[in-house]
C-alpha positions as CSV (number, residue, x, y, z in Angstrom):
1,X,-13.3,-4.4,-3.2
2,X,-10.3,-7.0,-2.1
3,X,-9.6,-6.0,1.9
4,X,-7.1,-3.1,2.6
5,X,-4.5,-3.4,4.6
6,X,-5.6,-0.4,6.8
7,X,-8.8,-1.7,7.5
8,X,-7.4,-5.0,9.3
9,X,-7.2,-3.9,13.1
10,X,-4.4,-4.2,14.7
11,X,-4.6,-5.0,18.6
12,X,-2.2,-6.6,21.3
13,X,-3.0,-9.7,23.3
14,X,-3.0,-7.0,26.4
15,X,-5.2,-5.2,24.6
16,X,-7.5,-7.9,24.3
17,X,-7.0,-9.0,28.0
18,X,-8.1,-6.2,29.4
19,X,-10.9,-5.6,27.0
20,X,-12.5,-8.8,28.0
21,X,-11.7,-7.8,31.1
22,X,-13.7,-4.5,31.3
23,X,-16.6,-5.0,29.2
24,X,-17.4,-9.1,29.6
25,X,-15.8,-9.9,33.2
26,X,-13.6,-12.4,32.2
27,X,-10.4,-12.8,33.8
28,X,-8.7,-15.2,30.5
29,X,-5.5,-16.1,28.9
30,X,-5.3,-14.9,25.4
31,X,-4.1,-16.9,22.3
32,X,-4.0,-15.2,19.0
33,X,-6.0,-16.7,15.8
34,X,-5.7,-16.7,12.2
35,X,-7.9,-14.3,10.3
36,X,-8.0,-12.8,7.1
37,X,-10.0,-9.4,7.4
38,X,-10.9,-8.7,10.8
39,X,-8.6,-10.2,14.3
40,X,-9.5,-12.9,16.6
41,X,-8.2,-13.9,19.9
42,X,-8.8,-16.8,21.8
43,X,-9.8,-16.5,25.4
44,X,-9.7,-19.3,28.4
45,X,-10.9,-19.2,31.5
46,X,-9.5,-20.9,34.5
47,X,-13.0,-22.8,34.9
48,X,-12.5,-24.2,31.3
49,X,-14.9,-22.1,29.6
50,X,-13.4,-20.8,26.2
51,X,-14.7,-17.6,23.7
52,X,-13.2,-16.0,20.9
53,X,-13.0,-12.3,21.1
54,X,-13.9,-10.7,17.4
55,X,-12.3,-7.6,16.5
56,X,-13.9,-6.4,13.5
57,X,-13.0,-4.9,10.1
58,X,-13.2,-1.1,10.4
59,X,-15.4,-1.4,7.4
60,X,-17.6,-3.5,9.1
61,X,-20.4,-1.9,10.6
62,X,-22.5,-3.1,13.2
63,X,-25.6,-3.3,11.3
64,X,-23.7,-5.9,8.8
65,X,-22.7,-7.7,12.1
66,X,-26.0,-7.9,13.6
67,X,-27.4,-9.6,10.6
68,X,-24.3,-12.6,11.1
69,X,-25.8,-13.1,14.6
70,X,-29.4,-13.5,13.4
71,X,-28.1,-15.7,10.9
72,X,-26.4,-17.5,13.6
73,X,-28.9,-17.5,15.8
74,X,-31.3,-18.5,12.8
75,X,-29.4,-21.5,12.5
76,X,-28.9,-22.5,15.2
77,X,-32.5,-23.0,15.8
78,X,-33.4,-24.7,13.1
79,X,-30.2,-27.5,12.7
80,X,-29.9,-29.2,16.4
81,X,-26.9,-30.9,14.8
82,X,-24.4,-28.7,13.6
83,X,-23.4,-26.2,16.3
84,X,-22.9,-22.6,15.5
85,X,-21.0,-20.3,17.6
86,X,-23.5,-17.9,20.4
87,X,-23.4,-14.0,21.0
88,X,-22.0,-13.5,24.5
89,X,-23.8,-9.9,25.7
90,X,-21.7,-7.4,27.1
91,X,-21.9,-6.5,30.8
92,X,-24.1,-3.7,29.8
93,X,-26.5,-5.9,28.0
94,X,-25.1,-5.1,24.0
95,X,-24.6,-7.9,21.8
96,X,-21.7,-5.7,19.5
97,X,-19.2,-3.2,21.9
98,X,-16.2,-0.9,20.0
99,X,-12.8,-0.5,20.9
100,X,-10.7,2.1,19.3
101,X,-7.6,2.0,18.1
102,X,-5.4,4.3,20.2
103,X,-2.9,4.9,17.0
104,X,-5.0,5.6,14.3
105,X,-8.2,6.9,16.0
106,X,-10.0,4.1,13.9
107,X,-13.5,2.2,15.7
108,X,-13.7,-1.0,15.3
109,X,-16.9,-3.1,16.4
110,X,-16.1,-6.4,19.0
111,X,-18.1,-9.5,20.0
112,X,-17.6,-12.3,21.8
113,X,-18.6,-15.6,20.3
114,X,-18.7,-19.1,22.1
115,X,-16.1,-21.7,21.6
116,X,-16.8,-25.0,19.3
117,X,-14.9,-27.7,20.4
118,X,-13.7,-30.2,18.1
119,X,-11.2,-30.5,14.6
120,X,-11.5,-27.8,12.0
121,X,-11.8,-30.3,8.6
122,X,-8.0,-29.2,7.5
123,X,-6.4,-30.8,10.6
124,X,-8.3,-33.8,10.7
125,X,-7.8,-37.4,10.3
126,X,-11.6,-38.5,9.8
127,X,-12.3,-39.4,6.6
128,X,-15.0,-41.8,4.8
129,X,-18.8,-41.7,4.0
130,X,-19.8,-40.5,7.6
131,X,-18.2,-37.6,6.9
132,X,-18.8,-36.7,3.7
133,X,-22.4,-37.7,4.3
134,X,-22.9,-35.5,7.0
135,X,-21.2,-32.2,5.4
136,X,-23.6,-32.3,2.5
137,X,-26.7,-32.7,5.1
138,X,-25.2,-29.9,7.6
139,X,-25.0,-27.7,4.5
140,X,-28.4,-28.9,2.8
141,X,-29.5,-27.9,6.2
142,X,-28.1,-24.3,7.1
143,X,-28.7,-23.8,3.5
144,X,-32.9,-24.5,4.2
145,X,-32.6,-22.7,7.7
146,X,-31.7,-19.5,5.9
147,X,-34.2,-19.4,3.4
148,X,-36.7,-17.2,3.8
149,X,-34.3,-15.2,6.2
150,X,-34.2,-11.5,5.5
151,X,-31.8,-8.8,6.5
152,X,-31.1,-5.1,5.5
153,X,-27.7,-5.8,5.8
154,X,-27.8,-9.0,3.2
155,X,-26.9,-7.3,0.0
156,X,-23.3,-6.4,0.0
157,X,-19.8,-6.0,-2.1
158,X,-18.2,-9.0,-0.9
159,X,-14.7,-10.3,-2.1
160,X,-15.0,-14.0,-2.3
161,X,-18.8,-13.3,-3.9
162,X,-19.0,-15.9,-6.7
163,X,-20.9,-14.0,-8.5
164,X,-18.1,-11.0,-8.3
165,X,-15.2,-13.8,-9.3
166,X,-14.3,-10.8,-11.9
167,X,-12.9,-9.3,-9.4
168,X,-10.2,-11.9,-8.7
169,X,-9.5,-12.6,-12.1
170,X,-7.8,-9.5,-12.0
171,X,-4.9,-10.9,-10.3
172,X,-4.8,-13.6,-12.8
173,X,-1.7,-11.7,-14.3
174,X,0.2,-12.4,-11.1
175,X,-0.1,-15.8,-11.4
176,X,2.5,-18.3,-13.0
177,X,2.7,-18.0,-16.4
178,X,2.6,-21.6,-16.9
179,X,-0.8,-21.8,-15.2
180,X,-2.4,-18.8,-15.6
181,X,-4.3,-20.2,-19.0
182,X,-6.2,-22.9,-17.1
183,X,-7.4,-20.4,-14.4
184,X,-8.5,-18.0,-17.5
185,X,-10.2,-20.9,-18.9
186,X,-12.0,-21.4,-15.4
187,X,-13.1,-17.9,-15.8
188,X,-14.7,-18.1,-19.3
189,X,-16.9,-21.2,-17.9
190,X,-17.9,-18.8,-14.9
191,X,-19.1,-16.1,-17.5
192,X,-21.3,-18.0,-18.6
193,X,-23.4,-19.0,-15.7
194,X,-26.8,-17.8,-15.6
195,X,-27.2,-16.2,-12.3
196,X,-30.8,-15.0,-13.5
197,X,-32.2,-19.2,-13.6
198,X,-30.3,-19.9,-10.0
199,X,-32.4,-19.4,-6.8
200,X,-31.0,-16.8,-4.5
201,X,-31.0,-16.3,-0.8
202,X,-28.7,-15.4,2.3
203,X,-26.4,-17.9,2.5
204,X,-23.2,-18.9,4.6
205,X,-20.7,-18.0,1.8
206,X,-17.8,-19.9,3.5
207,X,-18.0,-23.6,3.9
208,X,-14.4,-23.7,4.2
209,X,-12.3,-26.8,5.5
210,X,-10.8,-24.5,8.0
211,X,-14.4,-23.5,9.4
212,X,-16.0,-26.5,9.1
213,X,-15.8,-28.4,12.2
214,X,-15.2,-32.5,13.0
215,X,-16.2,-34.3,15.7
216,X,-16.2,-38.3,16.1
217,X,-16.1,-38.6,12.4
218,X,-19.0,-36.3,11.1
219,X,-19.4,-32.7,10.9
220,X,-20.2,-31.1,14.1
221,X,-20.1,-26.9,13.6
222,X,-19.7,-24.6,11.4
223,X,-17.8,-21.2,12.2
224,X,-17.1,-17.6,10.9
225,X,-20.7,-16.1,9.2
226,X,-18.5,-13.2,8.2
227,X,-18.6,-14.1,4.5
228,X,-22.8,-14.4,4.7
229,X,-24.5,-12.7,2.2
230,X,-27.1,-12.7,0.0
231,X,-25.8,-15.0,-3.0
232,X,-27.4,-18.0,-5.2
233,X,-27.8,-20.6,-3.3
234,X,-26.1,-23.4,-5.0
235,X,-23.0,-21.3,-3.9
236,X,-22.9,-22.5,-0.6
237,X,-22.8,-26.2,-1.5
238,X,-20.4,-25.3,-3.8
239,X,-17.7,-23.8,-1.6
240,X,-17.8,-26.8,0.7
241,X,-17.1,-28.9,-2.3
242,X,-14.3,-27.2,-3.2
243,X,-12.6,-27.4,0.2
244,X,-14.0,-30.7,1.7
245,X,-11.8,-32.2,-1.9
246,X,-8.5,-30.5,-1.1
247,X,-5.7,-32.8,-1.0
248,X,-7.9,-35.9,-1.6
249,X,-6.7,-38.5,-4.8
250,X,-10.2,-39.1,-6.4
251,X,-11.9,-36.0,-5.5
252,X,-14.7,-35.8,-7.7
253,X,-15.9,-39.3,-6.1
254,X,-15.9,-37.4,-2.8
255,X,-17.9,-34.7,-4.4
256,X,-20.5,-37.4,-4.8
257,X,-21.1,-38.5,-1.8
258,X,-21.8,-34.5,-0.5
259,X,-24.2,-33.8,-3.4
260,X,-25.6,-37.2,-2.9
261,X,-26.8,-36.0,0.3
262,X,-27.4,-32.9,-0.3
263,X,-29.6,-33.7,-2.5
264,X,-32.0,-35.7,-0.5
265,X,-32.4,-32.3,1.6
266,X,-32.7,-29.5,-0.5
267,X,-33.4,-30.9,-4.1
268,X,-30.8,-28.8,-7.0
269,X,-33.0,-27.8,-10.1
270,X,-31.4,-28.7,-13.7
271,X,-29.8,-24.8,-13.7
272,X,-27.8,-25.5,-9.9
273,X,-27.0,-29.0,-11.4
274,X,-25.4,-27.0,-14.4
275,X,-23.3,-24.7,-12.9
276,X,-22.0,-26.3,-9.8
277,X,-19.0,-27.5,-11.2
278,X,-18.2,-24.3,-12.8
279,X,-18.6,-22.5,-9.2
280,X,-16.5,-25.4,-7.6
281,X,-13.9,-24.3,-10.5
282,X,-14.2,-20.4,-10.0
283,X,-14.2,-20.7,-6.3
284,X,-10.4,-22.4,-6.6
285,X,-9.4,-20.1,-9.3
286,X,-10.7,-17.1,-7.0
287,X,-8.9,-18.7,-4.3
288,X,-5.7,-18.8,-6.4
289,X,-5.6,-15.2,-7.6
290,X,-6.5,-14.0,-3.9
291,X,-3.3,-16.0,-2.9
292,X,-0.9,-14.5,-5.7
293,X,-1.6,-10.8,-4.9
294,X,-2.0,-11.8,-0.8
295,X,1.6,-12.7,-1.4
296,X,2.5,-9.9,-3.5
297,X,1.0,-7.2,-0.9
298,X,1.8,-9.1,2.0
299,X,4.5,-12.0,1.6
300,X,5.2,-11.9,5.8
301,X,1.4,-13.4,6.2
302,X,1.1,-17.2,5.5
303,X,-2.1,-17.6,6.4
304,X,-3.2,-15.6,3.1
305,X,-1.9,-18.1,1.2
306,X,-2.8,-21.3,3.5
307,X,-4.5,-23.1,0.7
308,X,-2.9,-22.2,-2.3
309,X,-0.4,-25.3,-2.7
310,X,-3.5,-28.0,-2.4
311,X,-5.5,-25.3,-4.8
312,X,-3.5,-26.1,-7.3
313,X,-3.3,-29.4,-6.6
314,X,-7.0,-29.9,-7.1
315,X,-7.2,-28.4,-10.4
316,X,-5.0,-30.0,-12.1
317,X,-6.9,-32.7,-11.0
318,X,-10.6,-31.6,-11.9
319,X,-8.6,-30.0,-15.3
320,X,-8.6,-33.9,-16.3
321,X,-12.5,-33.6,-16.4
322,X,-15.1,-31.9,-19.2
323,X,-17.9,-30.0,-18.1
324,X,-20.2,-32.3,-19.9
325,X,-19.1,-35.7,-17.8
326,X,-19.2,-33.6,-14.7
327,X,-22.1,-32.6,-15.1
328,X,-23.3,-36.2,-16.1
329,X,-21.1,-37.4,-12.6
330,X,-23.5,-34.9,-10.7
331,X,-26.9,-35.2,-12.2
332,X,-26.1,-39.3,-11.4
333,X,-25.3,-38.4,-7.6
334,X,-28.6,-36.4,-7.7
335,X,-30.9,-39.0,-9.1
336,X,-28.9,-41.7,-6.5
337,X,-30.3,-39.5,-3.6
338,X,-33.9,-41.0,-4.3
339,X,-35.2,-37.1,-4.0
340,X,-37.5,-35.9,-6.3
341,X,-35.7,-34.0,-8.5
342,X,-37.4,-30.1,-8.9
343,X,-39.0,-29.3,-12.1
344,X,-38.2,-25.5,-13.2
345,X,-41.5,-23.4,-13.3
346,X,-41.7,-19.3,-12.9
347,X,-38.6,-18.5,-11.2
348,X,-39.5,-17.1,-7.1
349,X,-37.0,-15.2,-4.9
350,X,-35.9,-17.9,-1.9
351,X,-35.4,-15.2,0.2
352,X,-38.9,-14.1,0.0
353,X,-41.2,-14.5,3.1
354,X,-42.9,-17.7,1.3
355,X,-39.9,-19.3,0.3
356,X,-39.4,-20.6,3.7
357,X,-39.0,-24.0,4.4
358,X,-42.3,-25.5,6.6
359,X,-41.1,-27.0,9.8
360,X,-39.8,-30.5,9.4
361,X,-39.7,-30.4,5.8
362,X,-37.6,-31.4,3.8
363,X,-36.1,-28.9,0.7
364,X,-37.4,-25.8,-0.6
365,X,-40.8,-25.2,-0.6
366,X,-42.7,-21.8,-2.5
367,X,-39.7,-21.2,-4.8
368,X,-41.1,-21.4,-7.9
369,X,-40.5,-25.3,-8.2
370,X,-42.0,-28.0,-7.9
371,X,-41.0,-31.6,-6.7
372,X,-41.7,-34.1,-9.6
373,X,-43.8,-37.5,-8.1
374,X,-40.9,-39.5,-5.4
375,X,-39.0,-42.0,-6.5
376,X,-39.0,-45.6,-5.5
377,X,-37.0,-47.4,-3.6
């Protein structure tokens, strides 16, 4: 399941120039980008106008890459303030081309996606309530745009799947001895979720700090749908915790202020309440073991390993914490929203036709919950 090697295309910048050139019209200087399974390359026009050329996977086929631009597209019409990237069409009309690798023979699919200007979360110097306010109701948001969203291509084996985090626990040998009991006990708390009580739907799957995107102090964009899949829900708001704490001294209080509005968006039930901090914990600890063997198959590749030292960082911080007062630290940021809190009833599939959220509305609706009476002021 982790990515191969092999399957990681392999193109030049002149490749990629005259690519663009042939099959988009664009007459661009090239700029490579980091990437972790497929190859992107920036592209800039002498008018200003910038894209990024997407090289895919070879194991990515264009059925799975058609259901990241509906998702794209399915949020970008429902969340006017949180820009996701646009499907340039081919000069032919296509939304996905191929390109084949003159070496190995190998296909590999291609878009080209719209530049987002601003500062990727990692690289930027806003920080306070604005921000963190406005990355739990961006993600409260894409989470309720994709509800109800459907795809053949939803269900797949995916890597950084939190409900697969098995699969990098494998790699917890490779890890420091000295830590690699913490990380185990990370994984214990994670076998113990109850996937069967969380709501499940297509969701983003990669709120990282590295494709989140900050503009005049709030969260602007979101990139890189190539992690969407059909997952519980809670995951999503999850991985953006995770990364939106990195490298900050009093995370948890940071974590607050996300689920805090969040919360007043798309309402967590008493299960998603439960095991949120245990994803936010198997999400680092997935993202630790992926960095050991990243290193150990590939040691010439920083970006594999770009979050690893602020990883660590974090747990030992969060290690300082019980489940239990966790928990407690969420369920109080929940009830400071001033949502109404869902009640658990007979358990509905949110990516079911009903589950859809009603324009305007605000948080699931049909999911087989229901809101308890509002709260006062």
């Amino acid at each position: 399941m982790t990515i191969s090697l092999e399957s990681i295309p392999r193109f030049s910048a002149a490749e990629a120039i005259d690519f663009a050139n042939e099959h988009y019209g664009l007459v661009c200087a090239v700029a490579i980008l980091p990437s972790e399974r497929d190859q992107n390359f920036l592209l800039s026009a002498a008018d200003g106008r910038k894209f990024v050329l997407k090289i895919a996977n070879v194991s990515d086929t264009a059925e799975l890459l058609d259901f990241q631009n509906q998702a794209m597209r399915r949020v970008e019409t429902a969340v006017a303030d949180c820009r996701v990237q646009r499907v340039i069409c081919t000069l032919r009309g296509s939304d996905i081309t191929n390109i084949q690798n003159a070496w190995t023979g190998a296909n590999h699919c291609v878009r080209l996606l719209t530049w987002i200007d601003g500062d990727v979360l990692a690289k930027s110097t806003a920080r306070g309530p604005a921000l963190f306010e406005s990355i739990g109701t961006s993600v409260a948001r894409i989470d309720g745009a994709l509800c109800g969203f459907s795809h053949p291509a939803m269900h797949r084996t995916l890597q950084w799947d939190l409900r697969r985090a098995g699969v990098a626990r494998e790699h917890a040998a490779l890890l420091p001895h000295d830590r690699r009991a913490g990380v185990e006990r990370i994984f214990s708390q994670w076998e113990r979720i109850d996937w069967a009580g969380l709501r499940h739907s297509v969701i983003h799957g990669d709120a990282n700090d590295y494709n989140l995107i900050v503009g005049d102090g709030r969260m602007v964009g979101l990139l890189d749908f190539g992690d969407a899949l059909y997952s519980a829900t809670v995951c999503d708001l999850a991985i953006a915790l995770a990364y939106t704490m990195l490298d900050e001294p009093e995370p948890l209080s940071i974590a607050v202020q996300v689920i805090r509005a969040y919360q007043r968006h798309c309402p967590l039930t008493e299960a998603e309440q439960r095991a949120l901090f245990p994803l936010m914990l198997s999400r680092l600890g997935m993202s630790v073991c992926y960095s050991a063997h990243n290193r150990a198959r590939n040691p010439g590749d920083p970006y594999q390993v770009v979050s690893e030292a602020m990883a660590w960082d974090l747990l030992n911080k969060l290690e300082l914490w019980s489940e239990n007062d966790a928990l407690a630290l969420i369920r109080s940021a929940c009830d400071a929203s001033g949502a109404a809190p869902l009640v658990e009833g007979p358990l509905a599939d949110v990516s079911s036709g009903e589950a859809a959220l009603a324009p305007g509305a605000e948080g699931f609706r049909g999911t087989g919950f229901r809101s308890a009476a509002p709260k006062g002021p």
